[in-house]
FIKOLZA-1660 file (N, C-alpha, C; in steps of 0.1 Angstrom, whole numbers, plus 5000, padded with zeros to 4 digits):
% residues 125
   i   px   py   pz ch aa at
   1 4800 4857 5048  A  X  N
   1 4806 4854 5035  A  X CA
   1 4806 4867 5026  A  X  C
   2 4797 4871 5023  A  X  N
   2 4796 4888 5019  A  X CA
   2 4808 4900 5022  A  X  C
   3 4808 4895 5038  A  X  N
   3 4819 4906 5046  A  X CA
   3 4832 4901 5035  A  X  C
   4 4834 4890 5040  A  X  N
   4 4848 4884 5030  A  X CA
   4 4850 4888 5017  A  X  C
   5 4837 4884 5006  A  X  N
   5 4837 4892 4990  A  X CA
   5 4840 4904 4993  A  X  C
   6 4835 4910 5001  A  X  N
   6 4836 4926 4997  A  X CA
   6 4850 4931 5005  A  X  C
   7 4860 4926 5011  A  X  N
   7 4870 4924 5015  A  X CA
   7 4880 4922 5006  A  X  C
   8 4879 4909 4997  A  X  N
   8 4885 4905 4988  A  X CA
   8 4884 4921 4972  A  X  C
   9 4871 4925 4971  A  X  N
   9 4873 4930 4962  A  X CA
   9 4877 4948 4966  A  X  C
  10 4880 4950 4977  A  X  N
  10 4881 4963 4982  A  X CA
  10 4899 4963 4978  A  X  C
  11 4902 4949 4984  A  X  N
  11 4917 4944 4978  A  X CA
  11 4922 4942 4970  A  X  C
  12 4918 4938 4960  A  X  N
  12 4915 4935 4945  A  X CA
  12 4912 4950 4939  A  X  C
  13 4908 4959 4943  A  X  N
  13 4906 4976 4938  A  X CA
  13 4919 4983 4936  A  X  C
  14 4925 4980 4951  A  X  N
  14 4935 4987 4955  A  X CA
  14 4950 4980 4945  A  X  C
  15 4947 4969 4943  A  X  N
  15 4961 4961 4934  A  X CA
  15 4959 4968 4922  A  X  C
  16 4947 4967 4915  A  X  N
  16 4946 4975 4902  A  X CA
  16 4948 4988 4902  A  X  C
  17 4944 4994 4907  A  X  N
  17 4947 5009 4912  A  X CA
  17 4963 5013 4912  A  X  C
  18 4969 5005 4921  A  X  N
  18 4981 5009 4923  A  X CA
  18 4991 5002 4913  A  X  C
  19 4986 4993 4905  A  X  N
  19 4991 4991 4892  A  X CA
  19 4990 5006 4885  A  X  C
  20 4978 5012 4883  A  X  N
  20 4976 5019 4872  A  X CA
  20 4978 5036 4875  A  X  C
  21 4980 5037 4892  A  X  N
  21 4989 5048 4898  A  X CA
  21 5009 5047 4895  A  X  C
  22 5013 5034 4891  A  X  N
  22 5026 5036 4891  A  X CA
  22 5030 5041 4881  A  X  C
  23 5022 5037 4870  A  X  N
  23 5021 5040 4853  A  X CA
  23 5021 5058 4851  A  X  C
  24 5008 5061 4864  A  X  N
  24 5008 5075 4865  A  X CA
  24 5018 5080 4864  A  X  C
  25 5027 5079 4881  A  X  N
  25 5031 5084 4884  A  X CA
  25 5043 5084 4875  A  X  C
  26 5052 5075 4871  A  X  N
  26 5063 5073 4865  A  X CA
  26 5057 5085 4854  A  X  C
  27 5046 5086 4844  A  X  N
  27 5043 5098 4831  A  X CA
  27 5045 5107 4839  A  X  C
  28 5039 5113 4852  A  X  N
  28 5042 5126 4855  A  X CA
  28 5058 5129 4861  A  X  C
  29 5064 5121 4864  A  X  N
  29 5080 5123 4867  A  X CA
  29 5086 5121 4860  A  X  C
  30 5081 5114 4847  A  X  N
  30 5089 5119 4832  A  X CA
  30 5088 5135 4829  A  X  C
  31 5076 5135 4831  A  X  N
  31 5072 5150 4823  A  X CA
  31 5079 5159 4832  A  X  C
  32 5075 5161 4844  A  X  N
  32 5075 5173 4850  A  X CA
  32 5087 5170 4861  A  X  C
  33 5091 5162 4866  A  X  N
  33 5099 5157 4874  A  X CA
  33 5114 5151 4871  A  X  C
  34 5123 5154 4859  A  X  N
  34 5128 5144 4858  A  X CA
  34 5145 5143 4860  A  X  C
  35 5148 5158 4868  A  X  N
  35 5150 5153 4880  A  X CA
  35 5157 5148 4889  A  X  C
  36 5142 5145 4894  A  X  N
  36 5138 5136 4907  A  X CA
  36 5141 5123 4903  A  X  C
  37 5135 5120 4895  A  X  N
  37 5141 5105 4887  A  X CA
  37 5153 5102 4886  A  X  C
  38 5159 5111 4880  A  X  N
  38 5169 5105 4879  A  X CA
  38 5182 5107 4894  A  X  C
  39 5175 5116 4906  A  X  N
  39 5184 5110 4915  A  X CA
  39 5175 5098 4922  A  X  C
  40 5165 5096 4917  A  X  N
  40 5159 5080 4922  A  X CA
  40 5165 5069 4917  A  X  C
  41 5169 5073 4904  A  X  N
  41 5177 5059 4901  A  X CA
  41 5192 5062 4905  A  X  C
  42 5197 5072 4907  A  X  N
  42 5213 5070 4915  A  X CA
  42 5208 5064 4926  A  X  C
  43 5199 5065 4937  A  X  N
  43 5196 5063 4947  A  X CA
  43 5194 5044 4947  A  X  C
  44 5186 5039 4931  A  X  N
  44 5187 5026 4934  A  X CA
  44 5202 5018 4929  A  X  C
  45 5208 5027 4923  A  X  N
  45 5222 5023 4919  A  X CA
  45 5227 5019 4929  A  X  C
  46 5228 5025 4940  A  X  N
  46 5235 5028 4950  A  X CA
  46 5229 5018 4959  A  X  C
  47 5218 5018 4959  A  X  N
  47 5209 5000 4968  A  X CA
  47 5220 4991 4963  A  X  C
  48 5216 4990 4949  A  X  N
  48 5222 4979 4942  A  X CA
  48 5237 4975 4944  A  X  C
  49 5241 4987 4943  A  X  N
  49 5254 4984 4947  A  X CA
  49 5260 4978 4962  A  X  C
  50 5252 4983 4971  A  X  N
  50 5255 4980 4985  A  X CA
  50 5251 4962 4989  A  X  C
  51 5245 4957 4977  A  X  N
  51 5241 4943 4978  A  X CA
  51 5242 4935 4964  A  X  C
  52 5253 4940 4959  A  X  N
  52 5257 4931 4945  A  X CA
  52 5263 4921 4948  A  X  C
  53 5273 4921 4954  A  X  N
  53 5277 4903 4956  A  X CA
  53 5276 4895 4970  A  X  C
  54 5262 4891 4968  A  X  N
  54 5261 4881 4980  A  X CA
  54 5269 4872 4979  A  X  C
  55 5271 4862 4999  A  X  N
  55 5273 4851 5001  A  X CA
  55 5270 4842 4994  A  X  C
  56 5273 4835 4979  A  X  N
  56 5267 4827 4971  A  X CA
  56 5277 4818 4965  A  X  C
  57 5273 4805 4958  A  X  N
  57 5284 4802 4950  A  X CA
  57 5276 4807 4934  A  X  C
  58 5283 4803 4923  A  X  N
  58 5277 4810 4911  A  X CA
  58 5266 4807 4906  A  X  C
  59 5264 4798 4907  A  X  N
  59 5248 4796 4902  A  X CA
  59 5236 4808 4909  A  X  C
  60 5241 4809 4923  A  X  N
  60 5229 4819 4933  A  X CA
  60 5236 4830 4926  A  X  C
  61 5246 4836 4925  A  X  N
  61 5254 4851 4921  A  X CA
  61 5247 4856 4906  A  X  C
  62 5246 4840 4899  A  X  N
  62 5243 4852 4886  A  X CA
  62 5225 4849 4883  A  X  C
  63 5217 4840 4894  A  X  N
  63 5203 4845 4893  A  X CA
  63 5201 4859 4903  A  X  C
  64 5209 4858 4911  A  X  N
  64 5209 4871 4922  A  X CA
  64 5206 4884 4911  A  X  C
  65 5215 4886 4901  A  X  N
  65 5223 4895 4895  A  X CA
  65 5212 4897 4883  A  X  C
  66 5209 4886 4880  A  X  N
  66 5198 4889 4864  A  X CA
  66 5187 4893 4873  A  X  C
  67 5180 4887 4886  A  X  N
  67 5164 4893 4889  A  X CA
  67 5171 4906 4901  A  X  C
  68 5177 4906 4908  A  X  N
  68 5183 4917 4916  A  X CA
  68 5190 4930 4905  A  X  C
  69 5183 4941 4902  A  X  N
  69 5189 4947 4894  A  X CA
  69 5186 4961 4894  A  X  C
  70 5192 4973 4889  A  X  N
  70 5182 4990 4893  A  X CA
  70 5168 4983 4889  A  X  C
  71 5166 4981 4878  A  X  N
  71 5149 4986 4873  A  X CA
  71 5141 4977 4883  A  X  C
  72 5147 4965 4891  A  X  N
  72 5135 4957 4897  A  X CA
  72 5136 4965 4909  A  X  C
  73 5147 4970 4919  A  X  N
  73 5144 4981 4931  A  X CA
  73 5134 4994 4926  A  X  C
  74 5137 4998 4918  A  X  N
  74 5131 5011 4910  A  X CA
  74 5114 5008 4910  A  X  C
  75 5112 4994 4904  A  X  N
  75 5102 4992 4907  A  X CA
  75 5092 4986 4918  A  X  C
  76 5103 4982 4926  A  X  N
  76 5098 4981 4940  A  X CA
  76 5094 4994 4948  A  X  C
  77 5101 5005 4948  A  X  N
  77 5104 5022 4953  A  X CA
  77 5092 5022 4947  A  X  C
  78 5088 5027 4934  A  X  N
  78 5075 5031 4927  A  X CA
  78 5064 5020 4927  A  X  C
  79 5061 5012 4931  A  X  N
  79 5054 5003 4938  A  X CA
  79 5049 5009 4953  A  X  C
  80 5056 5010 4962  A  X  N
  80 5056 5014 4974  A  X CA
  80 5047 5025 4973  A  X  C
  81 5057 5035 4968  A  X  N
  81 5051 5049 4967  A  X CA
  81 5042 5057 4961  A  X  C
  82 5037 5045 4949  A  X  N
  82 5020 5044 4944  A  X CA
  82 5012 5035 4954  A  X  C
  83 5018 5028 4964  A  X  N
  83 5006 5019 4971  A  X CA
  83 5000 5026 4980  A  X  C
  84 5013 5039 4989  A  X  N
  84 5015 5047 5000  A  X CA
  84 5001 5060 4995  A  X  C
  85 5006 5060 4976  A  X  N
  85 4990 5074 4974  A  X CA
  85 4975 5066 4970  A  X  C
  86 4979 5053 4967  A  X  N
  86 4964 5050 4967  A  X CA
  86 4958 5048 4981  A  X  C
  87 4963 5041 4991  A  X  N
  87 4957 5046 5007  A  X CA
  87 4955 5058 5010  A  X  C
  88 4963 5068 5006  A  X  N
  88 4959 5077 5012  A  X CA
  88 4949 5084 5005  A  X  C
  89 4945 5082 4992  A  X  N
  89 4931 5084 4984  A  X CA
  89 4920 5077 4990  A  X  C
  90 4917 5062 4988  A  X  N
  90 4909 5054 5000  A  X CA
  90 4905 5063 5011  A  X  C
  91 4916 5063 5019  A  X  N
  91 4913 5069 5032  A  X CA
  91 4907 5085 5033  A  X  C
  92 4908 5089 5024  A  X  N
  92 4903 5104 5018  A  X CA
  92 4888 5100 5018  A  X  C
  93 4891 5091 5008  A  X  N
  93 4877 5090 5003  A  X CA
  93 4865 5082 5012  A  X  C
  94 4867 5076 5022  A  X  N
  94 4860 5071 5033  A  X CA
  94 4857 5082 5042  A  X  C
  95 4868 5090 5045  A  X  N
  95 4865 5099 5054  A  X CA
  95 4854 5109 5048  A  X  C
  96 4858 5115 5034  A  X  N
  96 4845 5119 5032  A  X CA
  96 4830 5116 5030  A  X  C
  97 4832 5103 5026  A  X  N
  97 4820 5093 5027  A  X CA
  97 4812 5094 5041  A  X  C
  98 4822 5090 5046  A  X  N
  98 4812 5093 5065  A  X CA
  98 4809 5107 5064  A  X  C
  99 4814 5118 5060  A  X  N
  99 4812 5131 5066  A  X CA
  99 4797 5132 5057  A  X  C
 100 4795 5127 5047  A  X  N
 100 4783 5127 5037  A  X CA
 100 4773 5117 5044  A  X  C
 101 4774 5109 5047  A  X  N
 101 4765 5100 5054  A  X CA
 101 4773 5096 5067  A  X  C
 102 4767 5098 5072  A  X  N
 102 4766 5096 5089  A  X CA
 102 4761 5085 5093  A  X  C
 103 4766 5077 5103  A  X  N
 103 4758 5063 5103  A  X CA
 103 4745 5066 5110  A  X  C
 104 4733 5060 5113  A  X  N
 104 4721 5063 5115  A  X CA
 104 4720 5058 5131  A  X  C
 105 4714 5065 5140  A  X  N
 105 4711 5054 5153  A  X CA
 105 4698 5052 5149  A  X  C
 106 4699 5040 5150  A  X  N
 106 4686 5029 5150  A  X CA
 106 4679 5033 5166  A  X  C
 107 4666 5035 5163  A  X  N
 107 4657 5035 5175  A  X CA
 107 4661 5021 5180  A  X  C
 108 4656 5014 5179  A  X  N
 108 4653 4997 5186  A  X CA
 108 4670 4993 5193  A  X  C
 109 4682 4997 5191  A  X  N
 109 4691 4993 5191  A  X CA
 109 4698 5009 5200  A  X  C
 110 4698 5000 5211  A  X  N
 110 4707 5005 5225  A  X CA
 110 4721 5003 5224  A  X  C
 111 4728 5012 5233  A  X  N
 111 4747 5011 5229  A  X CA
 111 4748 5003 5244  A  X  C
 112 4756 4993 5238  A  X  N
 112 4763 4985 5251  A  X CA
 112 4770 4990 5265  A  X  C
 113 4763 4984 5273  A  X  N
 113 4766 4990 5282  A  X CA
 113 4774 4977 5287  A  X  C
 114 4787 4984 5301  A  X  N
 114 4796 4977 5308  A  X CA
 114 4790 4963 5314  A  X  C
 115 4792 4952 5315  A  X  N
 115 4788 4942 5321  A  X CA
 115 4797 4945 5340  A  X  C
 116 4788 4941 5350  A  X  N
 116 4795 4946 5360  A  X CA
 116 4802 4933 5365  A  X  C
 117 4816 4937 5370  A  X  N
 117 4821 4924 5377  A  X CA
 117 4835 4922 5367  A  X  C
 118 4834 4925 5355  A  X  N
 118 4844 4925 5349  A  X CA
 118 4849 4933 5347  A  X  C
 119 4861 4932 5335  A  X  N
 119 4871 4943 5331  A  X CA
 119 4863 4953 5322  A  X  C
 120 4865 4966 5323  A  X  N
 120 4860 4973 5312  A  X CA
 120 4858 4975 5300  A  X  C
 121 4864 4964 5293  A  X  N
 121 4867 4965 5279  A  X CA
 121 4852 4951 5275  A  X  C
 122 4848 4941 5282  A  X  N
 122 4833 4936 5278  A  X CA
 122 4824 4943 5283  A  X  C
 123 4815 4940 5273  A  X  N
 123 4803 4946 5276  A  X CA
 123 4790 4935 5269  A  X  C
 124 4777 4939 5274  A  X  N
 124 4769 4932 5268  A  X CA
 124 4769 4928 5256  A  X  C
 125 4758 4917 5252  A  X  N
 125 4755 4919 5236  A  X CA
 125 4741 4924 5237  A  X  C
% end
């Protein structure tokens, strides 16, 4: 049950995070970037455009149109692309974690050996 809490809130880290990396990132491709921005938004113009009038009758056409729009792709793209640097922070940061602590071999506790007769992949408990 523990394993699961601490599952749930490693996931729960990464949503807030990558909320508050998007915010980042968008200030720094204001400032220093801008660009790049702005061929990101020709880029979601151009989504947009390639899927503006669906198969619909008008009722689906003009909810399509009000939630389908640049700024909700835009912030789908910067969504992504903040989700894509908080993993690769995580995963930084684990790796260095192990390189700092090393897991311990336990005296009392032997590595599993092959069980014979079967396929390679069981082994004892």
């Amino acid at each position: 049950m523990l394993k699961l809490l601490g599952g749930f809130t490693l996931v729960s880290s990464k949503i807030v995070a990558t909320f508050f990396m998007v915010i980042i990132l968008m200030l720094l491709g204001f400032a220093f970037f801008p660009d790049l921005l702005n061929r990101m938004s020709d880029f979601t113009n151009w989504i947009e455009g390639q899927i503006r009038d669906p198969n619909m009758d008008e009722r689906g056409k003009f909810l399509f149109r009000t939630l389908v729009n640049e700024n909700t792709i835009f912030g789908i793209i910067m969504t992504l692309i903040a989700r894509a640097v908080i993993e690769f922070l995580f995963w930084v940061t684990a790796l260095m974690w192990r390189l700092a602590n090393p897991p311990e071999d336990k005296p009392g506790k032997e590595t599993p050996q092959p069980v014979a007769g079967v396929p390679p992949t069981y082994y004892e408990n």
